[in-house]
C-alpha positions as CSV (number, residue, x, y, z in Angstrom):
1,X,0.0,0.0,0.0
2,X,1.1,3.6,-1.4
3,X,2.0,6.5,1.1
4,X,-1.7,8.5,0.0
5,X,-3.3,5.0,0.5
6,X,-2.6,4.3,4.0
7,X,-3.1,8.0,4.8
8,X,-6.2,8.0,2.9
9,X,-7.7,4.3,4.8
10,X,-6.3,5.5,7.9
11,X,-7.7,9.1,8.4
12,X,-11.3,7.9,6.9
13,X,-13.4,8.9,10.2
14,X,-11.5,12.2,9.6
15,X,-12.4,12.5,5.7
16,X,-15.8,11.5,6.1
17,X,-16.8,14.1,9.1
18,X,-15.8,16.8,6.4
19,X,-17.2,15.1,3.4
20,X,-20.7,14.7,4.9
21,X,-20.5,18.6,6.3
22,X,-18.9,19.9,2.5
23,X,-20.4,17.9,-0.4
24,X,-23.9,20.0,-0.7
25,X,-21.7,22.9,-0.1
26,X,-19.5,22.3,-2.8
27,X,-21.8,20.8,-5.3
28,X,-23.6,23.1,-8.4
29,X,-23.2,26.2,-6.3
30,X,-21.5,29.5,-6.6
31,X,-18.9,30.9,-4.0
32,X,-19.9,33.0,-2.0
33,X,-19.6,33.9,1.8
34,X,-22.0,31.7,3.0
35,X,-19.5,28.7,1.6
36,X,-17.0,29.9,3.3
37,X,-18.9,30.0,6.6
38,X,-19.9,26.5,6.0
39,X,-16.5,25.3,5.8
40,X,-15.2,26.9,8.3
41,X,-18.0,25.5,11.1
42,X,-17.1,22.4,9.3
43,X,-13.5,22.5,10.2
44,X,-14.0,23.4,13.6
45,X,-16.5,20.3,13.6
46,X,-13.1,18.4,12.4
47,X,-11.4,19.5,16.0
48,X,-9.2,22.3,14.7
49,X,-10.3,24.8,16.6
50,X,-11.3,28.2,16.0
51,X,-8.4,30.2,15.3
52,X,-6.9,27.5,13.2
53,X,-10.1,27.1,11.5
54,X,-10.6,30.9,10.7
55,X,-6.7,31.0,9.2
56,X,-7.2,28.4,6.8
57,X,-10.6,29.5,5.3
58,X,-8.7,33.1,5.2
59,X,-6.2,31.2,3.4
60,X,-8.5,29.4,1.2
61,X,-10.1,32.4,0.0
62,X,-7.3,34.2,-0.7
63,X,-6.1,31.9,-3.1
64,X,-9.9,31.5,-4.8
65,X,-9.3,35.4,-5.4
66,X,-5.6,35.3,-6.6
67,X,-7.1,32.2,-9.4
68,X,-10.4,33.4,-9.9
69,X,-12.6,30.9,-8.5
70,X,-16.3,31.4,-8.9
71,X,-17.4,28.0,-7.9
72,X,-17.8,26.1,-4.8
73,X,-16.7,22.5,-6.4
74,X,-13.4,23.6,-7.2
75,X,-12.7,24.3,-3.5
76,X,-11.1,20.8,-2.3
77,X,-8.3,21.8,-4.4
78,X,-7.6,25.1,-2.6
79,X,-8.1,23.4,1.1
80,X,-5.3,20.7,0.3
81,X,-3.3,23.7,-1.3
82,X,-4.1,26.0,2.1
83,X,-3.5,23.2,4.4
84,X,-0.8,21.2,3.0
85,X,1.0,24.8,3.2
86,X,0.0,25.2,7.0
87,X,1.0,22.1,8.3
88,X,4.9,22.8,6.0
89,X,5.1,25.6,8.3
90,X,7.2,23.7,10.8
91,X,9.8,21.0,9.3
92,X,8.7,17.2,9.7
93,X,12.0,15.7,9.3
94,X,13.8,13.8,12.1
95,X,16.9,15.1,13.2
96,X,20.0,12.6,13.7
97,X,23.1,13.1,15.2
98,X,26.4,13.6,12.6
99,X,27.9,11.0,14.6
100,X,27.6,8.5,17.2
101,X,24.2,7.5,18.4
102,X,20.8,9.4,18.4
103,X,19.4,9.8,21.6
104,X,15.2,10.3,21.0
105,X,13.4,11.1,24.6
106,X,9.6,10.0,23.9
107,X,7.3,12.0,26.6
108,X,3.8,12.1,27.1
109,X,0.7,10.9,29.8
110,X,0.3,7.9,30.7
111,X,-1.9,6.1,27.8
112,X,-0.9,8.2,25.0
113,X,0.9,5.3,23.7
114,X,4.1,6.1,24.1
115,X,5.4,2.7,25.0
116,X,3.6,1.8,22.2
117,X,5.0,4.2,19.8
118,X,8.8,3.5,20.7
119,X,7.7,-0.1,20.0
120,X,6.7,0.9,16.3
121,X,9.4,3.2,16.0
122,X,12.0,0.9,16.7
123,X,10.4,-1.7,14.1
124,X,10.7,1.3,11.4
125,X,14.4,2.2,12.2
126,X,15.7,-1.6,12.1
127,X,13.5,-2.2,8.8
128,X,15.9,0.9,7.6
129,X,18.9,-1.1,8.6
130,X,19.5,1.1,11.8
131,X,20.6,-0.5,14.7
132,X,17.8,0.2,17.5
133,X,18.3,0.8,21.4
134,X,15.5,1.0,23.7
135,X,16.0,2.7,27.4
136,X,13.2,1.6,30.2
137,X,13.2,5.4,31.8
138,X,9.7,5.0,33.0
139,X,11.1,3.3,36.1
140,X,7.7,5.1,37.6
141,X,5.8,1.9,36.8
142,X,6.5,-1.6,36.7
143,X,4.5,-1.8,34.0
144,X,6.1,0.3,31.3
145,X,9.0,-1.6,31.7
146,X,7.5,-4.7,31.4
147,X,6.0,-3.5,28.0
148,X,9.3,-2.1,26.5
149,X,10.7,-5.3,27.3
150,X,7.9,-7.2,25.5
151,X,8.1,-5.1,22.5
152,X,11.7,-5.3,22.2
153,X,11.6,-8.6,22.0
154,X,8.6,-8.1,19.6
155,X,10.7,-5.7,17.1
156,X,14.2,-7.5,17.9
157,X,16.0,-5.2,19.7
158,X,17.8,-5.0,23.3
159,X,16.2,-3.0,26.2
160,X,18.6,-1.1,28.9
161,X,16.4,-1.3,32.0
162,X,16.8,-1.1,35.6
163,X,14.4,-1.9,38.2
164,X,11.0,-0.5,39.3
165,X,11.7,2.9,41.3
166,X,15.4,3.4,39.7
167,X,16.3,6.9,38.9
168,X,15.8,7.3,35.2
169,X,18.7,9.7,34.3
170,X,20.8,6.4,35.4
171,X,18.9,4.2,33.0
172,X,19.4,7.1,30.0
173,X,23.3,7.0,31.3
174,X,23.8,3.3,30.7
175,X,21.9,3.4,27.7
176,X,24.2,5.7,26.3
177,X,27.3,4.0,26.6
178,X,25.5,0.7,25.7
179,X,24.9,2.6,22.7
180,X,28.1,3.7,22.2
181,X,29.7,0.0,22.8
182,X,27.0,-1.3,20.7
183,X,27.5,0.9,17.8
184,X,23.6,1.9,18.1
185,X,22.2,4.1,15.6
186,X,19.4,5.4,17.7
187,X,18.4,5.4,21.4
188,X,14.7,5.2,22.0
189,X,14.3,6.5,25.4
190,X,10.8,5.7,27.0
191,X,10.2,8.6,29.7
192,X,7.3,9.1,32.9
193,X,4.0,10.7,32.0
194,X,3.2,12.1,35.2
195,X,1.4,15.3,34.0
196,X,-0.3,15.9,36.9
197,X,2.8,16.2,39.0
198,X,4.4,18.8,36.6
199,X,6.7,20.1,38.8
200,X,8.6,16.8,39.7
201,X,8.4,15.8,36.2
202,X,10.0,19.0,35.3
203,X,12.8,18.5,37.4
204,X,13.1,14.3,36.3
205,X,12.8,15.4,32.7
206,X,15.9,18.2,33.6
207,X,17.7,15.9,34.7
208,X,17.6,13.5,32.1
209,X,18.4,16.2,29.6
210,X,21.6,17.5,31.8
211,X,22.8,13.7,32.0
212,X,22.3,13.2,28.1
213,X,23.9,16.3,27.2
214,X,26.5,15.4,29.3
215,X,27.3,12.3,28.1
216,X,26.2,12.5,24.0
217,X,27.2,16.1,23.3
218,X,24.4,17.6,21.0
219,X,21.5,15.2,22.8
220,X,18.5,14.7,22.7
221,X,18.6,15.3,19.5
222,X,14.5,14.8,19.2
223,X,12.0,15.1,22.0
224,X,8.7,13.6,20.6
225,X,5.7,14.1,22.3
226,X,3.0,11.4,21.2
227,X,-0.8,12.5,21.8
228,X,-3.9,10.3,22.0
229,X,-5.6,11.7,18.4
230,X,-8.8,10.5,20.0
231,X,-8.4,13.2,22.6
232,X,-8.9,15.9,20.5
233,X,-8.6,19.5,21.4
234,X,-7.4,18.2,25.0
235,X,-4.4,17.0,23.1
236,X,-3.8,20.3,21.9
237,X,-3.7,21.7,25.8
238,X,-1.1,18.8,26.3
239,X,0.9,20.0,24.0
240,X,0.8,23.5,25.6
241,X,2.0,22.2,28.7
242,X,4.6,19.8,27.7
243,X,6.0,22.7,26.0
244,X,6.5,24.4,28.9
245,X,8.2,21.6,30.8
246,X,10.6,20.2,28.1
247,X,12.1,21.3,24.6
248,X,9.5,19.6,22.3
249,X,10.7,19.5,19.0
250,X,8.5,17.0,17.1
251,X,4.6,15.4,17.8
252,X,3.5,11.7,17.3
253,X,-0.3,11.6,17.1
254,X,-1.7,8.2,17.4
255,X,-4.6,6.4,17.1
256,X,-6.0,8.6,13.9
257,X,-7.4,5.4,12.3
258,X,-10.1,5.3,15.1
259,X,-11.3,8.7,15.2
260,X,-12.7,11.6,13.6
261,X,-10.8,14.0,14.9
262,X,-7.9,14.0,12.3
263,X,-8.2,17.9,12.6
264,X,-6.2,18.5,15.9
265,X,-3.0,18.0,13.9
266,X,-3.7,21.3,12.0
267,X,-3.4,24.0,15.2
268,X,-0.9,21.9,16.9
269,X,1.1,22.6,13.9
270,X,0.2,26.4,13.1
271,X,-0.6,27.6,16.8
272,X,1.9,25.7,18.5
273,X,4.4,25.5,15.8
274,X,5.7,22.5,16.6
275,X,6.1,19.7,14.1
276,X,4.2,17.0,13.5
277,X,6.6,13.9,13.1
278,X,4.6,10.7,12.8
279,X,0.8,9.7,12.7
280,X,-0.4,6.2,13.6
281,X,-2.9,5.3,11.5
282,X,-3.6,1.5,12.9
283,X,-2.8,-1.2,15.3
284,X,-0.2,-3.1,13.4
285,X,3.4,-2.7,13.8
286,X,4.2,-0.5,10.4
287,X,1.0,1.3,11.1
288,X,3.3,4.2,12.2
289,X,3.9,6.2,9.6
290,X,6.5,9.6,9.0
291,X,3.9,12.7,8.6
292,X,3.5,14.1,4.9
293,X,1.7,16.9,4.9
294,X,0.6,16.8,1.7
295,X,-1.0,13.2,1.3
296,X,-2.3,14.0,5.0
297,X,-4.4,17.2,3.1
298,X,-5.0,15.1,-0.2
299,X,-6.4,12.3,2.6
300,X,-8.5,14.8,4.8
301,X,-10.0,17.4,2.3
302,X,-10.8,15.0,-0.9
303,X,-14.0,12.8,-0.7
């Protein structure tokens, strides 16, 4: 399956919320304002918000003017245009290190899916050849070391863990220079998601990044942020806060596939300007998938 084709199957809830809302709107009818204040309730409908949805029907009418548009069906070509160019505001690319391993912290609440997303991540990277590192740094719960270590051994890769309680800047330590003696490529570092206790996770998160830039000059070379896309607009306030307590510089959004709230990525992107990295767009390993804005817009905004 093509790039457009798993975007297109796995952000259907997301198409069809618009397409149901847009397709009397755009058929046999001539532009007009009223169009445009159709579309815009119907992009709020999609989760993106207010402001987010106000910019990108500004945007969309400006370009109608600048080619002349008169009518209302040849507006799906202008939205992918308008929004492919919003979401390329911030780059998408991963950033690696020019040498030696890269270190990738992975942050986020508790049932995000963060666990889950190093787990797919991991499985990319080594079907690139890479060689692939995990580090258990949510020593918070027994759990999410148990489940690193079960999708290590899923994906094939080793797992530097300590036990239950340990302090995770010494898991992210060891992990380095296993790294290093391993000849690693990339460090997939689970972290805590205790949001509600911001403060100590501040300081744990701190700590981790003093010990890492310490010990691999230049990392973390990516902190990824994965949100729940079911969550919605509440996804878009976790991203707020996260950005005040770390250096985000990329977003995972998972689950897509499941709901119709495909929209959120658009203001995390152009109100928070941070990047959106990766999308999951199912429950199968390769289901993770690196974010294109354009076959994400070409998925969202076509019927």
């Amino acid at each position: 399956m093509g790039l457009f084709d798993r975007f297109k199957k796995g952000l259907q809830k997301s198409r069809t919320t618009l397409a149901e809302r847009l397709g009397s709107v755009f058929r046999s009818r001539k532009l007009d304002e009223s169009v445009y204040e159709e579309m815009e309730e119907a992009f709020i409908a999609a989760d993106m918000g207010v402001e987010t949805a106000m910019a990108l029907v500004e945007n969309v009418r400006t370009l109608a003017r600048k080619k002349r548009i008169e009518q209302a069906e040849e507006l799906p070509d202008l939205m992918v245009e308008a929004m492919s160019a919003m979401l390329s505001e911030a780059d998408s690319d991963m950033n690696f290190a020019a040498e030696g391993p890269t270190l990738v912290l992975v942050v986020g609440v508790n049932g995000a899916g963060k666990t889950t997303t190093i787990g797919k991540l991991a499985n990319y990277y080594l079907q690139q050849n890479k060689r692939v590192l995990l580090a258990a740094a949510d020593t918070f719960r027994a759990a999410a070391i148990e489940q690193l270590l079960a999708w290590g051994e899923r994906a094939g890769c080793d797992v530097v863990r300590h036990s239950q309680g340990a302090d995770p800047a010494a898991v992210i330590y060891d992990a380095i220079q296993a790294g290093r003696s391993r000849n690693a490529d990339i460090i997939l570092c689970d972290t805590a998601g205790r949001l509600q206790n911001k403060t100590h996770l501040m300081a744990e998160l701190a700590k981790i990044h003093k010990v890492a830039a310490r010990e691999l000059p230049g990392s973390p070379h990516e902190v990824l942020l994965v949100l729940d896309g079911t969550t919605g607009q509440n996804g878009l306030n976790q991203a707020k806060v996260f950005k005040e307590v770390v250096d985000v510089t990329g977003i995972v959004v998972t689950k897509l596939d499941g709901t119709a709230k495909g929209g959120i990525v658009v203001p995390i992107v152009h109100e928070q300007g941070i990047p959106v990295k990766w999308i999951g767009l199912g429950e199968q390993i390769d289901d993770l998938q690196p974010f294109d804005a354009r076959a994400f817009a070409e998925a969202v905004c076509r019927p």
